[in-house]
N, C-alpha and C positions, 0 to 999 in steps of 0.2 A: 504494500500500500504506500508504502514510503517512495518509493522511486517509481511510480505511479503518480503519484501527487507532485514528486520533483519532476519528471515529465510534462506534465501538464503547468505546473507553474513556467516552465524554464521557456514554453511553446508559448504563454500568453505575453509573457514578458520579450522574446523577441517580435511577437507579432505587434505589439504596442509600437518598440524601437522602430520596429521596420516602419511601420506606418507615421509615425512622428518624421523621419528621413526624408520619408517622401514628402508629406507635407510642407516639412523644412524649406527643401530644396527646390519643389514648384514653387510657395512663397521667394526666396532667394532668386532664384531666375524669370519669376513673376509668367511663368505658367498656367495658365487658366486651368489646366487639366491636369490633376496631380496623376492619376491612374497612368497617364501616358508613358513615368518614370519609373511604376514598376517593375517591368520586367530588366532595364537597364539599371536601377539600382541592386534588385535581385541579384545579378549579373556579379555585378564587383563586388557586392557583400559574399557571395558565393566565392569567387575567386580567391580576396582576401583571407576567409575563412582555409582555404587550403593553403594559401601561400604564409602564410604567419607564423603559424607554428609548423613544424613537422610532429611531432611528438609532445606527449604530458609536460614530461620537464622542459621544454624549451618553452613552451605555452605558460609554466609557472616562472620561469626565470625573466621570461620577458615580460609578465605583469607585475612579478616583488622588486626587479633591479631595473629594467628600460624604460617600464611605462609613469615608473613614481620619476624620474628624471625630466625625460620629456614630455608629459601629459600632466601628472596629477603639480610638478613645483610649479609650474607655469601657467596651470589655469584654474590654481586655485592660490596658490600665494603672491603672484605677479600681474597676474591679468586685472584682477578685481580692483586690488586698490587702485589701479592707475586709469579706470573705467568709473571708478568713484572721484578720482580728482578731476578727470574733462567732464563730469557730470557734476559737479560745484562749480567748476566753471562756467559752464553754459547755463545753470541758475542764476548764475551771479551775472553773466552776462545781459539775460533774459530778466530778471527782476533791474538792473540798470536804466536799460533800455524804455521800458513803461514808464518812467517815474521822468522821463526828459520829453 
């Protein structure tokens, strides 16, 4: 029952991602038709999926050591504040600007 229920969680939670992608990405290239991108997102998520890892341990070595490097310092400790400083700016700017 257990890896039955991790089955089924693991299928809802990619089908979410997968659809959020899409959404994304019509929004971002301003797509009227987000359906149009699934089967070419499909595509690369499927390819990436093979090409990434080969093996368990290369798939764990590359999420504990690669991905906290390139992924998680930079878009969670770097990105953020510097996306809170050009957005006090452009308040500051924006509340300026009304008052003249």
């Amino acid at each position: 029952f257990f890896m039955l229920a991790m089955v089924i969680g693991i299928f809802f939670k990619v089908t979410i991602l997968f659809y959020a992608a899409t959404i994304g990405t019509a929004n971002l290239f301003k797509i009227k038709s987000p359906s149009m991108l699934s089967y070419p997102l499909g595509i690369v998520i499927l390819f990436l999926s093979v090409t990434i890892a080969s093996n368990f341990q290369e798939h764990l070595h590359e999420g504990l050591y690669i991905a906290k490097f390139i992924l998680h310092i930079p878009l969670f400790t770097i990105i953020p504040p510097i996306l809170l400083f050009i957005a006090s700016l452009q308040k500051r700017k924006s509340h300026g600007s009304k008052h003249i």
